[in-house]
Each structure stands twice: as C-alpha cells, then as structure tokens.
N, C-alpha and C positions, 0 to 999 in steps of 0.2 A: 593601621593608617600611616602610622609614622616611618613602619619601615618600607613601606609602598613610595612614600615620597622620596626617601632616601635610596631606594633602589631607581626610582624615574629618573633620578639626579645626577647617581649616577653612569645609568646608560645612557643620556643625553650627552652627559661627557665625552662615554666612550666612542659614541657616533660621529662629535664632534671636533674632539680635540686628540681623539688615538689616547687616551689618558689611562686605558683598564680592559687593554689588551691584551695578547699574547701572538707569540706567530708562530705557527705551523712548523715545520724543516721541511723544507725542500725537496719535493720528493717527483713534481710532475711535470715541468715544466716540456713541452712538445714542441720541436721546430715544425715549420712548414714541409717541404722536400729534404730536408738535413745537408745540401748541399750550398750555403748560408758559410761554412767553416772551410770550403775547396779553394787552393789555392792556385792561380792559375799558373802553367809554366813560362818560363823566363820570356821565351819566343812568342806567346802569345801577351802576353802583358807588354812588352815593347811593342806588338803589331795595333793591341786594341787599346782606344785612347781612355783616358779614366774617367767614370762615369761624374755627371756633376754631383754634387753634395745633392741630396733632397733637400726640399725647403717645407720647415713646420706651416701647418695651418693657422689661420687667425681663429679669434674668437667665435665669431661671422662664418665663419667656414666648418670651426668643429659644431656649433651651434645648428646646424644643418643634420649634423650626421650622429648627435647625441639622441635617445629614445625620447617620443612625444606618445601623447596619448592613444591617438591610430594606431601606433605602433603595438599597444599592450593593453586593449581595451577592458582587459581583467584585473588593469592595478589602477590604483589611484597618483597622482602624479604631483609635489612639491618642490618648488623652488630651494636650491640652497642658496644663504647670506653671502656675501665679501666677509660678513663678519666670522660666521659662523666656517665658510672656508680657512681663514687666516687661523685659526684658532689654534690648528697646532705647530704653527710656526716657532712658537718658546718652546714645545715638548721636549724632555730631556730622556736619558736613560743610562741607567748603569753600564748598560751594556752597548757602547758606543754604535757597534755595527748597527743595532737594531732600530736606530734612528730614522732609515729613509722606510721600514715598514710602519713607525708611529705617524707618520707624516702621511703616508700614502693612506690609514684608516682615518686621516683628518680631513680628508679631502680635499690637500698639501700639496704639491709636487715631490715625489720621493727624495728627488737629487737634483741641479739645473735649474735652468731661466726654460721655460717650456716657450711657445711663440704663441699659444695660445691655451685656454685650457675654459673648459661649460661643467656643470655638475646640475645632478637632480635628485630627488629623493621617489623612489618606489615601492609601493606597499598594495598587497593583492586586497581589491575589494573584499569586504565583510560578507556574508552571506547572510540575505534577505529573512528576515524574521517574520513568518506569518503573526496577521494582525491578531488571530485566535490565541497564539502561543502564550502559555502563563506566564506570571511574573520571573519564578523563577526559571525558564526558558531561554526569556530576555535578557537578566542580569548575567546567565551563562554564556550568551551570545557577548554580551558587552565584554564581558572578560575573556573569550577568545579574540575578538577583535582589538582588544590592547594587546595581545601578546602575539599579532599577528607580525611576521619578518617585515623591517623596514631596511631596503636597500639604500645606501648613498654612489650614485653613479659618476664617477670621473672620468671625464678622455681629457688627455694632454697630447699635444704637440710638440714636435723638437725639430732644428736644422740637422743635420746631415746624421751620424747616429747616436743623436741623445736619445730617444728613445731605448737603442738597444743597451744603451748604458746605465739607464734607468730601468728596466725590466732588470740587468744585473744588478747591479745594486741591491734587489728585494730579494734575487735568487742569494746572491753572498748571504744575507741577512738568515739567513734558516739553520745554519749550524750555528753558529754562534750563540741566538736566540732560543733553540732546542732545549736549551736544561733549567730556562727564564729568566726573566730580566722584572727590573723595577721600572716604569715608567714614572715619570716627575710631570705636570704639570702646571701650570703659575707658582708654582716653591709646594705646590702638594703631592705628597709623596703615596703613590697609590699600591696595589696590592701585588704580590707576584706573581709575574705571568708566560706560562709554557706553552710547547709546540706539540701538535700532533697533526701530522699529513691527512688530507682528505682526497676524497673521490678527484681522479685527473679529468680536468677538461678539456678537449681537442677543437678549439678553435682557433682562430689567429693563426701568426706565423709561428707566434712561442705562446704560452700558456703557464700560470702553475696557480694553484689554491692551496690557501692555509684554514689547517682551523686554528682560533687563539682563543685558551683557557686562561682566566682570571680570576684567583684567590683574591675575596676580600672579608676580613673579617665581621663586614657591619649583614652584608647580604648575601653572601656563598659565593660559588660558582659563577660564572658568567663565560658563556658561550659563544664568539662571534665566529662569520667567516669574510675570508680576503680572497678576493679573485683578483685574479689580473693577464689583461690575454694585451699583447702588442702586434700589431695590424700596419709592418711596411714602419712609420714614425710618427704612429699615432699608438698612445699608452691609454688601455681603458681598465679602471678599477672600479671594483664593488668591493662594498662594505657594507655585511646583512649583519643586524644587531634586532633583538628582540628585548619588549618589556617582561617577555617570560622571563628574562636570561636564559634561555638557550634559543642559538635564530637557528632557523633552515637555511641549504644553501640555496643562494639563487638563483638555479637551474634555470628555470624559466626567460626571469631577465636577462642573463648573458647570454642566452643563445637569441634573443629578439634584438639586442643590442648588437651579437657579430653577422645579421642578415645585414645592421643598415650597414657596417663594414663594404659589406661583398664579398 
C-alpha cells in the first residue's frame, strides 16, 4: 500500500512538474519538403519582397484546434490546472541544456513568451466489465485501468519563428541529456534520468520522440514518452506517463491531434 502511494506521488509529479524524467537523444526529428534550410539566390531575394513575420495564435484560437472529445471518442478527456501547468516553471537540472525538455514534460513552454498556449489530459477508456465477471476479474480490470497511459496534450503558439526555435531547443537537448541528468524540483532532488530514442513519427513539418528512463530508488524504473511535432508556429507536445511505470506511446493521440492540424 505504501509503496503504491509513493509511487502515484511520484508519477503525478512526473506528469506535472517534468520532476523524474529522462529524455531520449535525438534521433527523428523529420522536416516537411526539407526545402525549409534552401537559401534563395542573391537576385531573387532582392526581386522578392520578405515575407511578413507569422503571427502566434491566441488562447481562443489554439483552443479551437487542440483534441475534444468527437475527436478521440475512445479516450476519456481532463482538463489541465494554471496550477498544475505552471508547476514546472522552478524545475532545475544539472544538466543545464536539459531544461527546456523538463519544462516541455510540465506542460511549460520549453523556451519563450508563446502568444498562446491550451493543454488537456488523455486517457483510453477502460474496457467494459461484464456484470457476470468474478470478483477477481474485476479487481484485475481496476488494476489495468490504473496503469492505463495518460497523455498531457500541449500546443503553443509563437510570433514569427519561435516556434522553430523552440522545437530546437528540445532537438539541442538529446545529446547532452543522452548519458542523464538530475532533475531538482521545489529544492527535491530526484533520481537519475537517461535517454533512449523511440519509434520516428512523420507528422507535422518537423517531429521527433523521446523515451525517458528514471532511476529512483524508492520505486524502480519509470518509463515515460515525449512527442513533439511543430505544424508552421504552432508547437504540440505529449506527455504519456503511466501508473504502471512504463507508459505506451501515444500513437493514437498524436496522429488524431495532426488531422485537427491539417
């Protein structure tokens, strides 16, 4: 019982404040057309005038284009806090670089003033328990359904390309972070946490996924993963955490979330 409550305590943290992390290295990130880096020639840059900066979207606007319930009729769907957002705004780390990825599993802005920014929590419905099923049927059920993946869904906004400087930011972060880091939260000093690349996902203009492993001595292992795909100057991040300790990735959610994209 006791180490149940100290492990829920844990991963609550880690959902919410990035506190008992790890992050992946860098290994997938995908452009759009890869023509993003082409630099145009001299005579054509003097003939064509410069495009305007983009401008980030408001709350109101990404509010619109973040997952609702129509969209994923097989998860269940939670609000995140202002509180529970801000939470890892203190997060520290040994390992300096590795900061705007502590922040981005906080459901943080990695880097930046964003012009807007919505988060949600998603978790696939439990599957139905006939009413004949034995007791212990049930109680196997309820214990899958606790260890079932909860995603934290973030899209941020930026004027002209803070987004793309913020999806950098998380790409820089994977060597450095690679061999692990200590994460600190409110003066508590958590366990240490390494990188291993996961499965590439092709969506958005860029893309990359981490897994993050975290050593802690009270409860083992602990297993999360970080998505993050950037769509033009909107930034969308997941963060799947499980009360197993180990989560799935969230396949599912991020490809329902780059349809509202386009």
């Amino acid at each position: 019982m006791g180490g149940t409550i100290v492990r829920n305590a844990l991963l609550r943290r880690t959902v919410l404040s990035a506190s008992a992390v790890s992050l992946a290295l860098f290994a997938t990130a995908c452009g759009g057309s890869g023509k993003a880096d082409a630099k145009p020639s001299a005579s054509a840059s003097a003939a064509a005038p410069a495009a305007p900066a983009a401008k980030g979207k408001t709350d109101a606007e990404l509010a619109g284009m973040i997952l609702v319930q129509a969209d994923l009729p097989t998860h269940l769907f939670k609000s995140v806090s202002e509180k529970d957002a801000n939470a890892g705004q203190g997060a520290t780390s040994d390992v300096p670089e590795c900061l705007p990825v502590l922040r981005a599993m906080a459901a943080t802005p990695p880097i930046g003033s964003p012009t807007g920014a919505v988060r949600t929590a998603v978790a696939a419905k439990p599957k139905p328990v006939a009413k004949e099923a034995s007791e212990e049927d049930k109680q196997l059920a309820a214990q899958n359904a606790l260890g079932a993946t909860a995603t934290v869904v973030s899209l941020y906004s930026y004027d002209g390309d803070g987004a793309q400087k913020a999806f950098r930011s998380l790409v820089e972060a994977g060597r450095p972070c690679e061999k692990g880091f200590v994460p600190t939260v409110a003066g508590e000093q958590l366990g240490n946490t390494t990188v291993r690349p996961f499965t590439e996902v092709k969506v958005g203009d860029e893309s990359l996924t981490y897994t993050l492993a975290m050593w802690d001595d009270e409860v083992g292992r602990l297993s999360t993963e970080l998505v993050v795909v950037r769509k033009t100057n909107t930034l969308a991040v997941f963060y799947a955490q499980s009360m197993s300790g180990t989560a799935e990735h969230p396949k599912e959610v991020v490809e329902a979330q780059a349809k509202k994209f386009g």
